[in-house]
C-alpha positions as CSV (number, residue, x, y, z in Angstrom):
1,X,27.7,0.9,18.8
2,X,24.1,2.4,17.4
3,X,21.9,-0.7,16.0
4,X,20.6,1.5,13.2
5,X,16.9,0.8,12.7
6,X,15.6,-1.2,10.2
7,X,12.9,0.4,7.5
8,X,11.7,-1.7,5.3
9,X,8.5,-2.0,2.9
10,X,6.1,-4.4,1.4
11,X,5.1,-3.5,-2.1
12,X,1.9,-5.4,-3.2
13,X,1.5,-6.8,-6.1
14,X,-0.6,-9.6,-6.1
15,X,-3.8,-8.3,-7.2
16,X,-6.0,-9.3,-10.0
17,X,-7.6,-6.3,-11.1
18,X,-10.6,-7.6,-12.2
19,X,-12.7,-4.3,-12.7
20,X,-9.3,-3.4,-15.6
21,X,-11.4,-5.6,-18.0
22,X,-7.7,-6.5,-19.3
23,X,-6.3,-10.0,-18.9
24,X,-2.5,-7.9,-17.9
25,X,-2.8,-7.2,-14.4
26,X,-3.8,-3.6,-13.1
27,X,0.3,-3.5,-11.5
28,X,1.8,-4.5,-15.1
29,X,0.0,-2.5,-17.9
30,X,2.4,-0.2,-19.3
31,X,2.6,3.6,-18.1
32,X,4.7,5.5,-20.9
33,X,6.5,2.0,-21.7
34,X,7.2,0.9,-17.9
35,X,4.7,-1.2,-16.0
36,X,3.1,0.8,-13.3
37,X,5.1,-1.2,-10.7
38,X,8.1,0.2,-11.7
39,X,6.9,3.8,-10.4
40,X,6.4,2.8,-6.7
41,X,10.1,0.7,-7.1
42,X,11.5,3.3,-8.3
43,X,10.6,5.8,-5.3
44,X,11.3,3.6,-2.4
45,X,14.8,2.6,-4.4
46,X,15.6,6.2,-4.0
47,X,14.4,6.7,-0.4
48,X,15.9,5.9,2.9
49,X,13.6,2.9,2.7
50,X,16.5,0.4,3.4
51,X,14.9,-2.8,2.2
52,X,11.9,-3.7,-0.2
53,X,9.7,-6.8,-0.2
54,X,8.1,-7.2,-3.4
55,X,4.7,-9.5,-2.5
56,X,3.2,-10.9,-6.2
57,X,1.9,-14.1,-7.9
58,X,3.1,-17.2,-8.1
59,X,3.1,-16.8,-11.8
60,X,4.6,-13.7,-11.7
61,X,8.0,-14.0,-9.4
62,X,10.1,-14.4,-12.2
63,X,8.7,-11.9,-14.8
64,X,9.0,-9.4,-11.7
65,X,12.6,-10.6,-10.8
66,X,14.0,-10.5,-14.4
67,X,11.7,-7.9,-16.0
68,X,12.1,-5.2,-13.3
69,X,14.0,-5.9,-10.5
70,X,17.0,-6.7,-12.4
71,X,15.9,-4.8,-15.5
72,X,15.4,-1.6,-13.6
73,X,18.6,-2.5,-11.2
74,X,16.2,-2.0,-8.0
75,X,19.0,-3.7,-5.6
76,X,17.1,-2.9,-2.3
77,X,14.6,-5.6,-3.6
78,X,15.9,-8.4,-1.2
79,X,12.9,-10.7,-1.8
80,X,10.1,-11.5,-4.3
81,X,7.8,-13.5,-2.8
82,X,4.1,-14.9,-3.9
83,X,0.6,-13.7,-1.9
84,X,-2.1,-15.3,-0.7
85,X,-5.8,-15.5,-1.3
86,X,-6.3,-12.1,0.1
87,X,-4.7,-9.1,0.7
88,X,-3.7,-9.1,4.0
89,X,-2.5,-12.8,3.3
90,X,0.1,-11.2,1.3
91,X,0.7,-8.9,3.7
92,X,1.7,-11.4,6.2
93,X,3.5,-13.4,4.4
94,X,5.5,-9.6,3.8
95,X,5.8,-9.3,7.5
96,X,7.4,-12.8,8.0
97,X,10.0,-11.6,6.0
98,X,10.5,-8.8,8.6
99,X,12.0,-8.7,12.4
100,X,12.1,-5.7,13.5
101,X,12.2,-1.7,13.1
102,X,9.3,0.3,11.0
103,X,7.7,-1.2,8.4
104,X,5.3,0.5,5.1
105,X,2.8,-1.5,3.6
106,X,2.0,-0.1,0.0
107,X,0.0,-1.1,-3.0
108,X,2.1,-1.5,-6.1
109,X,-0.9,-0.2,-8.5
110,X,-0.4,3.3,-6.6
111,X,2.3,4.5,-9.0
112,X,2.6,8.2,-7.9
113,X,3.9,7.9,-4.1
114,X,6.5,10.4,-3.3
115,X,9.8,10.7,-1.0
116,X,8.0,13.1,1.4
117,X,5.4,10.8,2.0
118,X,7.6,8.1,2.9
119,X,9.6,10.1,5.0
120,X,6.7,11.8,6.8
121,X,5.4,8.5,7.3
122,X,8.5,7.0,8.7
123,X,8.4,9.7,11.6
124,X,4.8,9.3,12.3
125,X,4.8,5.7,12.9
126,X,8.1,5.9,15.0
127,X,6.2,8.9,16.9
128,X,2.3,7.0,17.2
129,X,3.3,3.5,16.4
130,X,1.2,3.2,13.4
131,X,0.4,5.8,10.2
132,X,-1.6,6.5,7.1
133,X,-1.4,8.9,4.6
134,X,-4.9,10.3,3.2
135,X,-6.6,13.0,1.8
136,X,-10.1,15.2,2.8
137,X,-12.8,13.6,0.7
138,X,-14.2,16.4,-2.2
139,X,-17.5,15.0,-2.7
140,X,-20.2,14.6,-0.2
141,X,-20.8,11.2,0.9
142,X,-24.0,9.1,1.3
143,X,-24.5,6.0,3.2
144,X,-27.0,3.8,1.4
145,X,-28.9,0.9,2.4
146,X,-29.6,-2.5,0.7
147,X,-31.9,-1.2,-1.4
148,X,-30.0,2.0,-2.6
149,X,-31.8,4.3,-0.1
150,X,-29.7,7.5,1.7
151,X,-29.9,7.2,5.2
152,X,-27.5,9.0,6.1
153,X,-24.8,12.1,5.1
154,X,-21.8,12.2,7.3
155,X,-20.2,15.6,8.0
156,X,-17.4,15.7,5.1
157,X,-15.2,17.7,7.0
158,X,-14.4,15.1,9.3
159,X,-14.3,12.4,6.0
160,X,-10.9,11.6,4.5
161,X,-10.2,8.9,1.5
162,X,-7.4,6.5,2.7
163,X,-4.3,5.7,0.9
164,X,-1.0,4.2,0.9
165,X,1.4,3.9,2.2
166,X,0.3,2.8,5.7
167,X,3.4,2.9,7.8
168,X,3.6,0.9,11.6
169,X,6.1,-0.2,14.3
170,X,6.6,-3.8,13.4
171,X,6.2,-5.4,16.6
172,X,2.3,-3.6,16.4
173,X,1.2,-4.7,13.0
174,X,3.1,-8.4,13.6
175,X,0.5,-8.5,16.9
176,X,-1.9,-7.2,15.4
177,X,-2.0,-9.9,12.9
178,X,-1.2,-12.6,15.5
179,X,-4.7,-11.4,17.2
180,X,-6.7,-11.1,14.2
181,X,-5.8,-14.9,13.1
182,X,-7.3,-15.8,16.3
183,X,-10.3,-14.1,15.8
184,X,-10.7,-15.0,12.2
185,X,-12.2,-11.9,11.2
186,X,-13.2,-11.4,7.7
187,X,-13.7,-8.3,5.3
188,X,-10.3,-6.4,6.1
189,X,-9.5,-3.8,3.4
190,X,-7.0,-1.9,5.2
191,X,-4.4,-2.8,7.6
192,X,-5.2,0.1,10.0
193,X,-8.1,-1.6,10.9
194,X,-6.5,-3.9,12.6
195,X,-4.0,-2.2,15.4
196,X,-7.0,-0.3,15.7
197,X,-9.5,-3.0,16.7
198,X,-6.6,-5.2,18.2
199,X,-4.7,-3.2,20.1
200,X,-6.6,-0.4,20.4
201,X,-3.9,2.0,18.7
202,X,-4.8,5.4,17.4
203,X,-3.6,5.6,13.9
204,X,-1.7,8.9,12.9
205,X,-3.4,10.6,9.6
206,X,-1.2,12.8,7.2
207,X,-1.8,14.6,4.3
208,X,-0.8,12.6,1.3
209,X,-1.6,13.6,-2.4
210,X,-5.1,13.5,-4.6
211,X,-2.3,12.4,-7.4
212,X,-2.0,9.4,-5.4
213,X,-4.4,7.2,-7.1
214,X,-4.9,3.7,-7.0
215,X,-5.7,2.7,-10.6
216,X,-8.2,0.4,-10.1
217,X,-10.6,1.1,-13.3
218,X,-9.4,2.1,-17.7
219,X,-10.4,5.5,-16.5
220,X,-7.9,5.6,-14.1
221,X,-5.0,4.6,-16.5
222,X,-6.4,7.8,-18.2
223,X,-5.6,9.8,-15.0
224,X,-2.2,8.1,-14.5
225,X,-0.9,9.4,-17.7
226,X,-2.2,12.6,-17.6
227,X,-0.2,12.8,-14.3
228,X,3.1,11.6,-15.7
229,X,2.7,14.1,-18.3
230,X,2.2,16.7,-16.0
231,X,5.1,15.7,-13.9
């Protein structure tokens, strides 16, 4: 009998969302009377995503566990666990929830990911091991010294904006963090980085969506609602 591979994948939700100016955390403002969780949930619930880890607070497990998981009946939400420090300490403590088979690592304050994404993604990473989704970046991009000088403008047709999900093999990204704990290195923003610098992996880039914000700022709850309208 076919073992039928496992995809699974870790929401975040841990974040603090300091540059909201709000004391209600970026992932639970309200978006048209739902918390902006809920949109990310509520995609993966109806993908071929077979099992969510929902990575949050400490504070927060049971608000998420009553208030939405249960609320929202999202029964492929088999854990709700608390982060760490930083990001990708919550993102560990996702993978140890995880054995085997493809895994997506997405941020729960990106409301608008879609079922094509996820399912281009899934393909990618079983085809080059590890995947992101992204788009071509519309503005033209400076790099700027510690005193707010240019010094350099990088070709913007070979510059693209990164986004989640971010999609890998999980016996890749669980080495790739095994390596990177024994290195201790700092500053990690993206979990790309990492099979890339630890086990030299080329990651695959796909064409997500520009609706695919990450609302990080008031304006962008702005954006997000405009979006749902539209939608």
């Amino acid at each position: 009998m076919t073992v039928k591979e496992e995809i699974s994948v870790i929401v975040l939700a841990a974040g603090q969302g300091r540059r909201m100016n709000s004391k209600v955390q970026k992932q639970f403002m309200l978006l048209q009377d739902k918390p902006v969780l809920y949109y990310s949930l509520k995609c993966f619930q109806e993908s071929n995503v077979m099992r969510i880890i929902l990575v949050t607070g400490e504070t927060e497990i049971e608000y998420c566990k009553k208030e939405i998981v249960e609320k929202y009946q999202f029964d492929k939400v088999t854990d709700v666990i608390a982060g760490g420090t930083e990001r990708y300490d919550s993102v560990e403590q996702g993978l140890n929830c995880i054995t085997g088979g493809i895994v997506l690592i997405h941020d729960g304050a990106r409301p608008f990911v879609n079922l094509e994404m996820i399912q281009q993604s899934i393909e990618a990473a079983r085809e080059y091991g590890a995947c992101t989704v992204g788009m071509p970046v519309k503005d033209t991009i400076k790099v700027v010294n510690e005193n707010g000088i240019g010094i350099d403008t990088p070709d913007r047709s070979t510059l693209w904006q990164i986004q989640t999900p971010q999609t890998f093999q999980v016996s890749l990204i669980k080495e790739a963090y095994a390596r990177m704990r024994k290195s201790k290195m700092g500053n990690i923003t993206d979990d790309t980085m990492l099979v890339e610098y630890y086990c030299n992996t080329k990651v695959k880039v796909i064409e997500g969506d520009y609706r695919n914000l990450k609302i990080t700022t008031p304006e962008d709850m702005i954006l997000a609602e405009g979006i749902l309208q539209y939608q």
